[in-house]
N, C-alpha and C positions, 0 to 999 in steps of 0.2 A: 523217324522210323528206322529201322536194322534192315539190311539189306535186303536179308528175305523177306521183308515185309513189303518193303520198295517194290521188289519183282512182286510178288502177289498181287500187288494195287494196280501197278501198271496192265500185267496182264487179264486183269478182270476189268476193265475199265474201257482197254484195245478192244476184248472181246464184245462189250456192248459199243461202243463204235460200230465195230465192223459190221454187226447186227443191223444198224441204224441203216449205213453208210447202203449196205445190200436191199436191204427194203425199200429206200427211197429211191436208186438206182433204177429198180426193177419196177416200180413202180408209178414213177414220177409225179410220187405226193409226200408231201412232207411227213414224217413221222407221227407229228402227234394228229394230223389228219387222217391218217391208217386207224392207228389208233381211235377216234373218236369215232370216225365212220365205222369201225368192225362192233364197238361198244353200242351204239343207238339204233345197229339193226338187228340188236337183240331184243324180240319184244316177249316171249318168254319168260316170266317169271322163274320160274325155276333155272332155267339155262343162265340165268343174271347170277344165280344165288349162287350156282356151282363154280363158275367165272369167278368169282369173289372167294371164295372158301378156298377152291385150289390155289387161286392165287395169293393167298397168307400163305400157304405151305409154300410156293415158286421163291419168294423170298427171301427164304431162308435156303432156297438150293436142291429143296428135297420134293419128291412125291409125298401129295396127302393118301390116306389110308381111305378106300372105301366105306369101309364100316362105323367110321368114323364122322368121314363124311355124311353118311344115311343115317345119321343122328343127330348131323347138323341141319341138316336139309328138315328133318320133322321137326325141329325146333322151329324153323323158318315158316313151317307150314307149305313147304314145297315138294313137290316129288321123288321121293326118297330110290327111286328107280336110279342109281347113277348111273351105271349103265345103258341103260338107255337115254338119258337125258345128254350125257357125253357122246352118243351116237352123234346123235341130231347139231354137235357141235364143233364141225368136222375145221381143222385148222387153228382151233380155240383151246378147245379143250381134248385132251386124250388119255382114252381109258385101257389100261394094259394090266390083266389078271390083276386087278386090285389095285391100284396102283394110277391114281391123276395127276396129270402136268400138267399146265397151260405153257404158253408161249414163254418167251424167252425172259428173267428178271427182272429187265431195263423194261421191257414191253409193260410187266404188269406194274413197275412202280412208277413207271407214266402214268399209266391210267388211273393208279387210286390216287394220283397227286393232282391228275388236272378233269378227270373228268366220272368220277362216283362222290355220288353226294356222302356227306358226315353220316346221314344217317344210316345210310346202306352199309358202311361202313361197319357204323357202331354194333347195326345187327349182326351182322356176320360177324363180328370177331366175338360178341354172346353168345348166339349159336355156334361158333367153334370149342368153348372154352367148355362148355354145356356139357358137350358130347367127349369131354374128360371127365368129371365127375363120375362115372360110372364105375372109374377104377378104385382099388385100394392106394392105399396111402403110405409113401410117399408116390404120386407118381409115376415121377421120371425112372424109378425103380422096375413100375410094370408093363413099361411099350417099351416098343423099337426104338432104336436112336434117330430113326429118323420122326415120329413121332414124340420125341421128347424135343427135338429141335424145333418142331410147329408149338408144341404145350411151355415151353419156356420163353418161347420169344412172344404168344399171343399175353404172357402174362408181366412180362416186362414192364415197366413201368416208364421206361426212357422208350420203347416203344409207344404203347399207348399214347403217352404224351406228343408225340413226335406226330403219330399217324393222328390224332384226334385234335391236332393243333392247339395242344398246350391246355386245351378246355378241361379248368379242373372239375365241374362240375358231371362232365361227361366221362374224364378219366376217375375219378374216385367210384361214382355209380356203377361203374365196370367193377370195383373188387364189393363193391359195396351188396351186390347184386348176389356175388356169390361168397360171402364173408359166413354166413352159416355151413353150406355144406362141404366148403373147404375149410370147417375151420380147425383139423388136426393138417391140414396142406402146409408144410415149413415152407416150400417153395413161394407157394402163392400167399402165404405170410409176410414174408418178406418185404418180396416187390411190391406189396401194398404197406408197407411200412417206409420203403423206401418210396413212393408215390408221395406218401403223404409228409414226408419228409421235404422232400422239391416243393412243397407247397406249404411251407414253413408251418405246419401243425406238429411240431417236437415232440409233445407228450404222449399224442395217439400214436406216432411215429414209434416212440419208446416201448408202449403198450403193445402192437402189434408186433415188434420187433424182438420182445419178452415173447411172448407168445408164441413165433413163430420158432426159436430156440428151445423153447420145449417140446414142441411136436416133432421137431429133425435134430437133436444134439449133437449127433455128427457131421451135422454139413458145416463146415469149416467157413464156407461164403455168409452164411447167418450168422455165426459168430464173430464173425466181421463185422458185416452189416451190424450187430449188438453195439459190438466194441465201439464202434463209430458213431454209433448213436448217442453212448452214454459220454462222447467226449463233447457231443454238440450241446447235452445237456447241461455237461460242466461250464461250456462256455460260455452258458444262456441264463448263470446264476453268479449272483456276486455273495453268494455264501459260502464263504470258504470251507468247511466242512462235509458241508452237500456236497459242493466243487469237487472235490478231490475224493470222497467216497466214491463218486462217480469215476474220476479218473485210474484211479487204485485197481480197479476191477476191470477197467478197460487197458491198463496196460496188464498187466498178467495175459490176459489173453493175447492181443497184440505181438509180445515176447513172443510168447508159445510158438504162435502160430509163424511168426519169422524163423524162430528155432527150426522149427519143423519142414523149413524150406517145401511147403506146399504147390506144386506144380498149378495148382487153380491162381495160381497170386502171381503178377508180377511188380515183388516187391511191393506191396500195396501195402500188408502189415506195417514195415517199419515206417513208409509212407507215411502213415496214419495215425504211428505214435510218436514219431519226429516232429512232425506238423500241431497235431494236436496238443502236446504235452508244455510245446511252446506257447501255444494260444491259448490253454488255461492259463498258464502263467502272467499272459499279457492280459486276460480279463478278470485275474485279479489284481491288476495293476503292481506288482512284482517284475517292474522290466530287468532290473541289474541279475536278478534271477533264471529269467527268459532269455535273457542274454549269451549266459553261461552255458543252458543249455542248446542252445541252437550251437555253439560252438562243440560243445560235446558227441550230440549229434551229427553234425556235419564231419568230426573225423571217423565216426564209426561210419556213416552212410560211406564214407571216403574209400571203407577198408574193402566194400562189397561191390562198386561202382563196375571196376574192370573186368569182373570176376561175370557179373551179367547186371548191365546195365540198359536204360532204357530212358526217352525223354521225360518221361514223369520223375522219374530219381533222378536226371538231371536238375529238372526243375526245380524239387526237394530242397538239393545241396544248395543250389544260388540263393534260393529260398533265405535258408538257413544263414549263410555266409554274408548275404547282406544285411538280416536283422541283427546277429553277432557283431556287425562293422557299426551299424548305422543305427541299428535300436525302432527301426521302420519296415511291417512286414507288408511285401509287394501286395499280398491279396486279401479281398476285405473279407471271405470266410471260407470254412475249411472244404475242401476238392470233393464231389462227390463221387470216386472211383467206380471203374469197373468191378462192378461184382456179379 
C-alpha cells in the first residue's frame, strides 16, 4: 500500500475498534452479542427489511434514498411507510428528511456475516437492485453519487460473490433475474460478465462482455473488462489464428487506454497487456518468444514504476523478470483486476 493508503486503513479500522471497544465497555456484553440480541428483538417484518436495505447502503458509507427505499420495501411486500417504520426503530435505524442510516459499518457487517440468513439476504439485495430499474440508462448517469455508490456495489460481482458465499448458482440468478430489463445497462453488463467469468464460463463471459460495450462505449472500465476478456480467450485456444485475432484487438485497446493515462486505472491497462501478451505466447507454446517479451516489457513497465507505482505493477515487473530469467511464470492464470 502507499502511504496514504496505509493512513486510510489504519484509521478506518482504529475507528471500528473504537466503536467495538465503547460498546462493550458500556455495556458489558460482547459485541456480537449486542449485535445478535438488538437483531432477534426485531420481530417485525418490515423493521427487518428496512434494517437490511439501509444496511447495503451503511456499507458503502452512504445514506440510502427513501424513495428508493419504498420501492424496495414493495418489492419485499413490506410497508413502504419509511418513515414511519424508521420511527418505530429508534437506535437502529434513522430517518432524516430522506435520508436512512443505520448503525455504524462494522456493526451492520457483523450482522450480515454472522447472524441474517442467505436468504434474507438474497432478498434484499433483489429488492434493492429492483427499485433501480426504474431509471434511464445508463444509470449511474441518473442518481446521486451517493446512490450510484449503493447501484454499483449491489451489482458488483466480487460483492455478490463475497456476500452470497461464493454460491454461483445464487450469484448468477441475481444478474440472471434482471438480464432483460437491464439489458441496454453497460454497467450491470459487465459485472455479470465479469461474474460469470470467476466462474470459468469464458464464452458467455465474452458475450456479455460484447454486449455490455455496446450499450456504454465510453466507459473506459468495460473496454477493459472487453480487452481482458478477449486475452482469456486467446489463452483458452491453441488456434493460433483465432489466438491472436483475439489478442490484436485486445492490445489496440489496452495501448489506448494506457496512452490515455485514465484516472479510473491504476496502471491496470498495461498490467493487462504485459501479462497477457506473454501468456498467449506461452499457450502457444512460443516460450523463446515469451521470453523476449516479458523482457521487453519489464523495461517499459520499468520506465513508468517511479513515476506512479503500485504493488500490483510491482508484481507485474518480478513477474515479468523472472519468466525472461527462468522461462517459469509464478502464476497459473491471468489477475482479475480492479475494475
Amino acid at each position: 500500500m502507499s502511504e496514504k493508503n496505509r493512513k486510510i486503513e489504519i484509521l478506518k479500522k482504529s475507528k471500528g475498534q473504537l466503536l467495538i471497544g465503547l460498546i462493550e465497555a458500556t455495556s458489558g456484553e460482547g459485541y456480537n452479542q449486542i449485535i445478535k440480541k438488538d437483531y432477534t428483538a426485531i420481530t417485525c417484518e418490515s423493521e427487518r427489511a428496512l434494517l437490511l436495505l439501509a444496511g447495503l447502503a451503511t456499507t458503502q458509507r452512504v445514506p440510502a434514498n427513501e424513495s428508493t427505499l419504498t420501492r424496495a420495501m414493495m418489492k419485499l411486500g413490506c410497508n413502504p411507510d419509511i418513515h414511519y417504520v424508521a420511527s418505530r426503530m429508534d437506535g437502529l435505524v434513522t430517518y432524516n428528511n430522506g435520508s436512512i442510516t443505520t448503525r455504524h459499518r462494522v456493526y451492520v457487517e457483523r450482522l450480515f456475516k454472522l447472524y441474517v440468513s442467505q436468504i434474507d439476504i438474497f432478498k434484499s439485495i433483489v429488492a434493492y437492485i429492483d427499485a433501480f430499474s426504474v431509471y434511464k440508462f445508463p444509470i449511474v448517469k441518473n442518481i446521486s453519487r451517493n446512490e450510484s455508490s449503493v447501484y454499483k456495489h449491489l451489482v458488483n460481482a466480487k460483492f455478490l460473490k463475497r456476500t452470497l458465499n461464493n454460491d454461483e448458482s445464487k450469484v448468477l440468478s441475481v444478474y440472471e433475474m434482471f438480464e432483460k430489463p437491464f439489458e441496454h445497462e453497460g454497467l450491470f453488463l459487465m459485472q455479470y460478465g465479469l461474474a460469470l467469468r470467476s466462474f470459468g464460463k469464458q464464452p458467455d463471459a465474452f458475450e456479455k462482455l460484447r454486449i455490455a460495450y455496446e450499450a456504454f462505449p465510453e466507459s473506459p472500465h468495460i473496454e477493459h473488462a472487453l480487452a481482458q476478456q478477449r486475452i482469456i480467450m486467446a489463452c483458452s485456444t491453441t488456434d493460433e489464428p483465432v489466438a491472436m485475432a483475439h489478442f490484436v484487438e485486445a492490445e489496440a485497446v489496452l495501448d489506448r487506454l494506457h496512452s490515455s493515462n485514465i484516472n479510473a486505472f491504476d496502471r491496470y491497462p498495461i498490467i493487462t497487456l504485459a501479462e497477457g501478451h506473454v501468456k498467449v505466447m506461452i499457450n502457444l507454446q512460443k516460450i523463446p518468444e515469451a521470453r523476449v517479451l516479458a523482457k521487453q516489457y519489464h523495461d517499459r513497465i520499468g520506465k513508468i514504476r517511479g513515476v506512479k507505482s503500485s504493488s500490483r505493477l510491482e508484481q507485474t515487473s518480478r513477474n515479468l523478470a523472472k519468466f525472461y530469467l527462468t522461462g517459469y511464470w509464478p502464476e497459473s492464470e491471468i489477475e482479475e483486476y480492479s475494475i
